[in-house]
C-alpha positions in Angstrom: 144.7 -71.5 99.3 144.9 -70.4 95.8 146.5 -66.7 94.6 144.6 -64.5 92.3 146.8 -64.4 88.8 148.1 -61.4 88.1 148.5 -61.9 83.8 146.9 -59.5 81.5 143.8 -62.3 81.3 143.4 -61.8 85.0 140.1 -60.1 86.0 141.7 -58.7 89.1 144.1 -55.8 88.6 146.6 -53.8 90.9 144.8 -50.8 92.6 145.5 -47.7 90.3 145.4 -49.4 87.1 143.3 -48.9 84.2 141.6 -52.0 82.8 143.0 -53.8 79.9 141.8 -53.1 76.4 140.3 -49.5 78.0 141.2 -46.1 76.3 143.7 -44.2 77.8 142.6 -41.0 80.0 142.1 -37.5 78.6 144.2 -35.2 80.0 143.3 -31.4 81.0 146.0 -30.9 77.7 144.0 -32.9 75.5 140.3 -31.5 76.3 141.7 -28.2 76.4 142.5 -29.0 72.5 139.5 -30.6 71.6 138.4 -30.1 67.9 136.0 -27.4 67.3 133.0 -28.2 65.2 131.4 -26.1 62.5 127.9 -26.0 63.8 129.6 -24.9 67.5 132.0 -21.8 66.1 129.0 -20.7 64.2 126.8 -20.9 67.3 128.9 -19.1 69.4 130.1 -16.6 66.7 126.0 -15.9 66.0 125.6 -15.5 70.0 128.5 -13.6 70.8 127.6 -11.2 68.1 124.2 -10.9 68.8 125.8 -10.3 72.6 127.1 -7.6 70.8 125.1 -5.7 69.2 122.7 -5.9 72.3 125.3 -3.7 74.4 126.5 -1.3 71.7 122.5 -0.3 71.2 122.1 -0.3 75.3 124.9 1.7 75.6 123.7 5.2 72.9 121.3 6.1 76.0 123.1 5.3 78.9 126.0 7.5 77.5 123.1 10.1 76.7 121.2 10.2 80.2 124.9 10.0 82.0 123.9 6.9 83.5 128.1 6.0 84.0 127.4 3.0 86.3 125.1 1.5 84.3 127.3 1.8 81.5 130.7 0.6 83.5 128.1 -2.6 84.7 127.6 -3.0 81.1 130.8 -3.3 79.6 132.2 -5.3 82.6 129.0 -8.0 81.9 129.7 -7.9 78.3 133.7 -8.3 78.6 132.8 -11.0 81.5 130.5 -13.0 79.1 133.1 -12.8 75.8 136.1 -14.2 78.0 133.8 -17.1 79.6 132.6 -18.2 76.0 136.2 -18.0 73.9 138.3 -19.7 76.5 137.9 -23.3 77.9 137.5 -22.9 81.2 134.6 -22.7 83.6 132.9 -25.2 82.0 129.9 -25.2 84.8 129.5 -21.5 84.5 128.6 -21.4 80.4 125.6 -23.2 81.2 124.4 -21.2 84.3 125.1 -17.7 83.4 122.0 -17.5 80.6 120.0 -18.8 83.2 121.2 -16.8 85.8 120.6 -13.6 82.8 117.5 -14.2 82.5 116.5 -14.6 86.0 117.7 -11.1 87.0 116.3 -9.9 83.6 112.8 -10.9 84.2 112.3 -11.6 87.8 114.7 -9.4 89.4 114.4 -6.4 88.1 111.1 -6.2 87.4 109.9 -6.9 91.5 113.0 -4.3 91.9 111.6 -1.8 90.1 107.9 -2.5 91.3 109.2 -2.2 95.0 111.0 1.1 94.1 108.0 2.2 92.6 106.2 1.8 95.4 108.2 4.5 96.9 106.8 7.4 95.0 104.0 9.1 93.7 104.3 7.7 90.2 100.9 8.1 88.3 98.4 9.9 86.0 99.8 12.8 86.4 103.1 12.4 88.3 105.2 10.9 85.4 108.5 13.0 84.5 110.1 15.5 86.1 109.4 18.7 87.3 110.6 20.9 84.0 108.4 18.4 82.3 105.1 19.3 84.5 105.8 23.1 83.8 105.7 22.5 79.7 102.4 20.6 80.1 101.0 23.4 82.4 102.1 26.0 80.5 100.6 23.8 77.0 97.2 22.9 78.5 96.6 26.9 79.0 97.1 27.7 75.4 94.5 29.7 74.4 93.8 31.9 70.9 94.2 35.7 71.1 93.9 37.8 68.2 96.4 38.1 66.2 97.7 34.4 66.9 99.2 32.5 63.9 97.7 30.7 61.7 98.5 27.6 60.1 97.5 25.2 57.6 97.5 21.9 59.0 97.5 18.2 58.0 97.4 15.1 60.3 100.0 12.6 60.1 101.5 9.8 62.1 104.4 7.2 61.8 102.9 4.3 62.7 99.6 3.0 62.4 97.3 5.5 61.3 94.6 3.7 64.0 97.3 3.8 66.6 100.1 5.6 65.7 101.7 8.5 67.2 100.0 11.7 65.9 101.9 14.5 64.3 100.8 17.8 62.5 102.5 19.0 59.6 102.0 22.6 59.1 103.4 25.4 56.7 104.6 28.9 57.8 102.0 31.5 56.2 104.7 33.8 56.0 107.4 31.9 54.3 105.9 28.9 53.2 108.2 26.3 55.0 106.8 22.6 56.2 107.3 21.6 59.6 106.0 18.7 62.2 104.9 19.4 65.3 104.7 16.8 68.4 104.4 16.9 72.0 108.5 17.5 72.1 107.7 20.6 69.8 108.0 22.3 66.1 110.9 20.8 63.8 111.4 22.2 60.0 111.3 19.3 57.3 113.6 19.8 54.4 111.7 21.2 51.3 112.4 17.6 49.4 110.8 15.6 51.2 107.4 17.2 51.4 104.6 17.6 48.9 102.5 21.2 49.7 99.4 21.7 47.7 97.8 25.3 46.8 96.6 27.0 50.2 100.0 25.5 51.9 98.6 22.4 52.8 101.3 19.4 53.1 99.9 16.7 51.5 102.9 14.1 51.5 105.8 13.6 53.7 108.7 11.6 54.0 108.6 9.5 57.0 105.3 10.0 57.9 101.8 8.7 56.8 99.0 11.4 55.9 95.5 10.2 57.7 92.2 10.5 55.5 89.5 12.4 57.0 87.6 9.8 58.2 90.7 8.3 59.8 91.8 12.1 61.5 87.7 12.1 63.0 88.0 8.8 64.7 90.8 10.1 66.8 89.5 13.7 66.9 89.9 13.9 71.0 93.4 12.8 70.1 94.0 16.0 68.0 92.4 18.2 70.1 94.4 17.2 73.0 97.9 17.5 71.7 99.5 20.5 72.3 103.0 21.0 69.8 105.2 23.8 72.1 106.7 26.5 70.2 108.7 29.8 71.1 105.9 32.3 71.0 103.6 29.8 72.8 101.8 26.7 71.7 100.1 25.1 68.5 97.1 23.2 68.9 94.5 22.7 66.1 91.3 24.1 65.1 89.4 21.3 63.3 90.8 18.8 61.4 92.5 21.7 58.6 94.0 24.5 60.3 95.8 25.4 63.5 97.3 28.4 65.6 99.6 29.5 67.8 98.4 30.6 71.0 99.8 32.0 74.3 99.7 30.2 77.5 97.7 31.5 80.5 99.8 29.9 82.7 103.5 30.8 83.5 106.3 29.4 85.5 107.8 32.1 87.4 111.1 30.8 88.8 111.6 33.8 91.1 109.0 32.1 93.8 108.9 28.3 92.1 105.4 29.1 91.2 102.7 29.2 88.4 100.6 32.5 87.8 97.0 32.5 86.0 97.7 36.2 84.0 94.4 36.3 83.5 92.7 35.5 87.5 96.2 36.7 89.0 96.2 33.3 90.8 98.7 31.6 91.9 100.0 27.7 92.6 103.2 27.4 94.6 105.5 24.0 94.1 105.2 21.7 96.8 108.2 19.1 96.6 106.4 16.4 99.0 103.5 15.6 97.3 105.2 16.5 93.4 102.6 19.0 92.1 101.7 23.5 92.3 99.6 24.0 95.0 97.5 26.9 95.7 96.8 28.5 99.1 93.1 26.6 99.8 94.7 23.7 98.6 94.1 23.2 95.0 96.6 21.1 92.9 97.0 21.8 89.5 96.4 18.0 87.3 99.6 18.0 86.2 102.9 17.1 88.8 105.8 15.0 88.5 107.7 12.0 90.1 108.6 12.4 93.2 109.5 9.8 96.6 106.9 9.5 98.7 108.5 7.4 101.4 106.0 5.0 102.9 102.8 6.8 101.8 101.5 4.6 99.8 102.0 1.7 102.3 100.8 3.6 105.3 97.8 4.9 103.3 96.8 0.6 103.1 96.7 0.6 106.8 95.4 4.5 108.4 93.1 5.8 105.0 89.5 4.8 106.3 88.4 5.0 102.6 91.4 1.9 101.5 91.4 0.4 104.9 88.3 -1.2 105.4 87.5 -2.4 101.3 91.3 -3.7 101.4 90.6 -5.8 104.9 87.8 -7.2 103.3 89.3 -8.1 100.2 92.2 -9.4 101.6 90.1 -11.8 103.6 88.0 -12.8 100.5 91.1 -13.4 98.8 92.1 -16.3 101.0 88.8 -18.1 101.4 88.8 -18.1 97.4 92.5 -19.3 97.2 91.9 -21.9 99.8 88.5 -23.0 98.7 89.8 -23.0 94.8 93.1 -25.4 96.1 91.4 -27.3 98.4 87.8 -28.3 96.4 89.9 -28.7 93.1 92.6 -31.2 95.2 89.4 -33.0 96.8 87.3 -33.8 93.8 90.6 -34.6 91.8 92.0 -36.9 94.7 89.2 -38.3 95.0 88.5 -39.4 91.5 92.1 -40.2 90.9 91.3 -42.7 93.9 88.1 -44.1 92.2 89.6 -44.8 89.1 93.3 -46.1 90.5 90.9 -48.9 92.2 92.0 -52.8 90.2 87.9 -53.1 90.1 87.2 -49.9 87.8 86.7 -50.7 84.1 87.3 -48.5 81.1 89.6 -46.0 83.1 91.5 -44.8 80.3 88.4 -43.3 78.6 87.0 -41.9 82.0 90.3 -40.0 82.2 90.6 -38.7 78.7 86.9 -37.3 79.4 87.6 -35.7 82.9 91.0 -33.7 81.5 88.7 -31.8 79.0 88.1 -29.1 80.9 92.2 -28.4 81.2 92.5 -29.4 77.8 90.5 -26.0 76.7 91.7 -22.7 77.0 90.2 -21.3 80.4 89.7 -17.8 78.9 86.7 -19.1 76.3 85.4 -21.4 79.4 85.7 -18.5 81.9 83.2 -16.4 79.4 80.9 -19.6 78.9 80.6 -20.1 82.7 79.7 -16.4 82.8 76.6 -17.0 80.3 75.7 -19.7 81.9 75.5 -17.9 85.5 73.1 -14.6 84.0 69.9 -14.2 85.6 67.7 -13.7 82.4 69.0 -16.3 80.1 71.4 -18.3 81.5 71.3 -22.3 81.6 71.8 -22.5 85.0 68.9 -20.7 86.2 66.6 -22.2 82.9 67.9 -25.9 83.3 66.8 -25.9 87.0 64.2 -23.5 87.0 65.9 -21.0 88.5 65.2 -17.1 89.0 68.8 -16.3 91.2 70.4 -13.3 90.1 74.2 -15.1 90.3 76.2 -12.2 90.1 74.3 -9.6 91.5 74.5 -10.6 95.2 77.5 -10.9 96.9 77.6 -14.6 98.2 76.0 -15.7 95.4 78.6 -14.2 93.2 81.2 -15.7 95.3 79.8 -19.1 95.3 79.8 -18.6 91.5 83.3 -18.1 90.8 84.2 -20.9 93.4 82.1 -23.2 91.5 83.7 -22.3 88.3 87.2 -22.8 89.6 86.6 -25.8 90.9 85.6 -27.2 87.4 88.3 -25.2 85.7 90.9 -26.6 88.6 89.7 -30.6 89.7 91.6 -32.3 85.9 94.9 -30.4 87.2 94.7 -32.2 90.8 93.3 -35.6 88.8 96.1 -35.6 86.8 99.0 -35.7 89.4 97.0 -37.4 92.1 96.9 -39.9 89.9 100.7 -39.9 88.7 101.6 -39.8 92.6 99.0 -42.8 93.0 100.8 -45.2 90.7 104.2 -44.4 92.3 102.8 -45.8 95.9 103.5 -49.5 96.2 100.2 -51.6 96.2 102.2 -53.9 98.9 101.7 -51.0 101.6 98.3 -50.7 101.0 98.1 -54.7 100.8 99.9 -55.0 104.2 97.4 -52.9 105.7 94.1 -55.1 104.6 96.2 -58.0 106.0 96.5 -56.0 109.7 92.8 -55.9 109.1 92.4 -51.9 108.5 89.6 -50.9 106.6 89.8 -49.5 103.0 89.0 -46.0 104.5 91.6 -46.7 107.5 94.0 -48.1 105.1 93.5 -44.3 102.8 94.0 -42.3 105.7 97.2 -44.0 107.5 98.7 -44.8 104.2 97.5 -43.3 101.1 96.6 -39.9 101.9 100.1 -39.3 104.0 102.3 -40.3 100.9 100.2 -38.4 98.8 100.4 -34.9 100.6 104.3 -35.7 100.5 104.3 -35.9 96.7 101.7 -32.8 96.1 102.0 -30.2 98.9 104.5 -28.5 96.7 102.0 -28.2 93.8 99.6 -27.3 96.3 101.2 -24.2 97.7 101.9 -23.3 94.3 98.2 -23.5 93.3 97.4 -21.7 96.4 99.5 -19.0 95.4 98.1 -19.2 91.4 94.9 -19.0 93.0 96.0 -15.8 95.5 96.7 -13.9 92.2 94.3 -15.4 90.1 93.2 -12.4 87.7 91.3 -14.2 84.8 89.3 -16.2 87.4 87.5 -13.1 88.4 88.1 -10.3 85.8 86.3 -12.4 83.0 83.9 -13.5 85.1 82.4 -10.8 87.3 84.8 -8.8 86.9 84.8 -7.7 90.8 81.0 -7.4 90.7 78.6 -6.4 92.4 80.0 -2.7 93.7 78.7 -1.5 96.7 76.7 1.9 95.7 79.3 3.7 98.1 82.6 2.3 96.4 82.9 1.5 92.4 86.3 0.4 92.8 86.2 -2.2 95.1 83.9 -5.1 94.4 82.7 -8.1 96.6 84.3 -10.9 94.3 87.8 -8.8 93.5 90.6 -10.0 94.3 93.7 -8.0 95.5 94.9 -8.2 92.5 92.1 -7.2 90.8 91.6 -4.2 92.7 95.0 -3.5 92.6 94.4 -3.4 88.3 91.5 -1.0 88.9 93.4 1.7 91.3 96.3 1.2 88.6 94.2 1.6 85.6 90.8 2.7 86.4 88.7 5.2 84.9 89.6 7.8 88.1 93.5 7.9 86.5 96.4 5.9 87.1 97.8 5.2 91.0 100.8 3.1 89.6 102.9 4.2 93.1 100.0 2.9 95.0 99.6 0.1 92.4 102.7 -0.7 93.4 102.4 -0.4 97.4 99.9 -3.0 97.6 101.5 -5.5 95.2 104.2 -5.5 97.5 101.5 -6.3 100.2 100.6 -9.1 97.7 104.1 -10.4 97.6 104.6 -10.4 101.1 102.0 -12.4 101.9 102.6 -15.0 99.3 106.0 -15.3 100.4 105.2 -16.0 103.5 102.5 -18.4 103.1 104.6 -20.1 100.4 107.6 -20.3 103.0 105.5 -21.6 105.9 103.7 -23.8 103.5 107.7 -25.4 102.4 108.5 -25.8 106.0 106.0 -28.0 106.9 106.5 -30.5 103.9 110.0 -30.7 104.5 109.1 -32.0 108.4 106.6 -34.2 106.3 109.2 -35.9 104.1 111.4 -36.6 107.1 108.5 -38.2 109.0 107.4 -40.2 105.9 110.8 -40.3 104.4 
């Protein structure tokens, strides 16, 4: 028997030893020390600064509000991130700590804060505090008595003068000094920077931009309503060119926590459950404040007769459109992906580029399309097949509408990766099956179809849940139509999240807290669903695996 050699031609080495002709390690010393390239110290210099300047600007109104935690959590996150990017170490943890940032940044916090939200009574209405709800009572109530000042008045802003935030600038009658006036109250301008005209009327200002008349009448319900508190009282304006300083009706009287009309004598007592002055038959003055509610706004889902019943209903809508949208768009695409997959097709390249069009186009311009189509007086639908069905006016119809829609919106998504898991199926399975004598259709269901729910149940549950929370799919269709006559804010084709939008923004005022109660609802049961839907694939993958 021959020995290996052991010279430095010898393929064999001793255990241990590097290979000939190979470079030497790098030890912890050397990569520690590795050169530091222009491009990379500029990087991290623009980064870290940037890091920077982000906490010094968070910082001015944490220190302001007192927030001390939040500002300790601060500095520790900023000091944490500056030693993990100018040393060497902790290689791993440079790369997941952005994404780890932005995950609590944008998904964390904001279902934090929607949860916690959920908790109170936060609305039109209920939005700051308490000392906040007294200045807007005591505001609204302004009224003009005689002898109330008055002022000369221009409207500005300091944005957009469409859009901006509105201001008046007034002069004093008396003394002829400028001011602005906002919401937060009357502040005197320095004598430089404004331009007054003869009568006292400020013309230009520093800071702000003057609006035309016919720019000052397109938001005249905007003037009207904002009320500029002031010592004596409250300014609020008379027409577009003058203004006066009323008194307010309304008092706070802290003696019993209450608010007294001066003029009826009546009175509204604070009530700290429900955030808002009550008076004794029950009437609640419009404007509260933010208070926590507890579980009000969940039990309200399940015991108010009037939310009850239209959410049940919706709720079970919601599923049969989230199943029905998954499972008719994973049908038709499966089963075309199967058509065209088959060796005997011709031309398959051009049938796919045609049946991804409808994906290729933006869904919001095809969504308002499909609605045109579907309307009962000159729709295609109804003129191509001689048609007289009002679509959207009749509650199954409506439904059968938007299903149909989805389906064409949703079938080149399931084509697409049907067809991707297809080609990664060995043809020598499907082969071996035909030789056993099985049937194509036999040969589908024992082989095909198994692998492919493998590959796709994960896309599936997160179309399912797409679907669950599909808002464009409905709102620029129907948008929830029709309405029962009984209940305009619950429609036969909303969806929870739809309805949710319309409690949250409707024209009956804001019910963000309640908003919020149900999204949780939402949440809940697409976690679940979602987590059910994950357990089962993963016993499918260890069958099939």
């Amino acid at each position: 028997m021959s020995t290996p050699l052991s010279g430095p031609g010898s393929a064999t080495q001793a255990p241990g030893r590097e290979p000939a002709g190979s470079p030497p390690p790098r030890s912890r010393a050397t990569r520690d020390h590795a050169p530091i390239t222009v491009t990379g110290l500029a990087g991290k210099v623009l980064l870290l600064g940037l890091t920077a300047g982000v906490a010094v600007w968070a910082a001015f109104p944490l220190v302001a509000a007192g927030m001390w935690v939040g500002l300790a959590l601060l500095v520790a996150s900023t000091a944490g991130l500056f030693y993990l990017y100018l040393t060497r170490r902790h290689v791993p943890a440079k790369y997941l700590v952005p994404g780890t940032l932005f995950l609590i940044a944008f998904q964390v916090i904001p279902v934090l804060y929607t949860a916690g939200t959920a908790f109170t009574n936060f609305g039109d209405g209920h939005r700051g505090g308490k000392d906040d709800a007294i200045v807007a009572i005591e505001s609204s109530s302004v009224t003009q008595v005689p002898g109330s000042a008055e002022y000369a008045l221009t409207i500005a802003t300091t944005g957009d003068p469409a859009t901006g935030a509105l201001v008046f600038l007034v002069t004093d009658p008396g003394t002829g000094a400028a001011s602005v006036g906002d919401s937060d109250g009357l502040r005197r301008l320095d004598s430089a920077d404004v331009t007054v005209a003869t009568g006292g009327r400020v013309t230009a200002a520093a800071g702000y931009t003057v609006l035309n008349i016919g720019q000052a009448s397109s938001r005249s319900k905007e003037i009207t309503d904002l009320v500029v508190p002031t010592p004596g009282g409250a300014l609020r304006s008379s027409g577009l060119s003058r203004a006066y300083e009323g008194k307010a009706v309304r008092a706070y009287d802290a003696a019993c926590d209450c608010v007294r009309d001066t003029e009826t004598g009546r009175t509204w007592t604070a009530d700290d459950g429900v955030g808002a002055f009550v008076a004794a038959d029950g009437e609640r003055l419009a404007q509260g404040w933010k208070v926590n509610t507890g579980l009000t706004n969940f039990t309200r889902v399940l015991t108010d007769k009037n939310v009850s019943g239209p959410f049940l209903s919706t709720l079970i809508w919601n599923f049969a459109f989230a199943i029905g949208s998954t499972g008719g768009t994973f049908l038709l695409g499966m089963l075309i992906a199967v058509v065209l997959h088959s060796a005997r097709m011709r031309g398959t390249n051009l049938y796919r580029v045609l049946l991804v069009l409808p994906y290729a186009m933006p869904s919001f311009a095809m969504l308002l399309a499909w609605r045109d189509m579907f309307n009962a007086d000159f729709g295609l639908i109804n003129n191509l097949f001689g048609l007289d069905v009002d679509w959207f006016g009749q509650a199954w119809t409506a439904r059968f509408a938007v299903i149909l829609v989805q389906l064409w919106l949703g079938y080149p998504y399931m084509f697409l990766v049907a067809t991707g898991a297809l080609q990664a199926i060995p043809r020598e399975l499907t082969e071996a099956t035909s030789v056993d004598g099985a049937s194509p259709w036999q040969s589908f269901r024992a082989v095909t179809l198994p692998l492919l729910l493998v590959a796709l149940s994960p896309l599936l549950i997160s179309s399912f849940a797409f679907n669950f929370n599909n808002f464009n799919a409905i709102y620029l269709t129907t948008d929830g139509a029709p309405f029962p006559a009984d209940n305009p804010t619950n429609g036969a084709t909303d969806l929870l999240i739809t309805y949710t939008y319309r409690l949250a923004f409707g024209g009956q005022g804001a019910q963000l807290g309640f908003a919020a109660g149900i999204s949780v609802f939402i949440f809940a049961i697409v976690a679940v669903v979602s987590a059910v839907g994950f357990r089962r694939t993963r016993k499918q993958e260890e069958v099939y695996a």
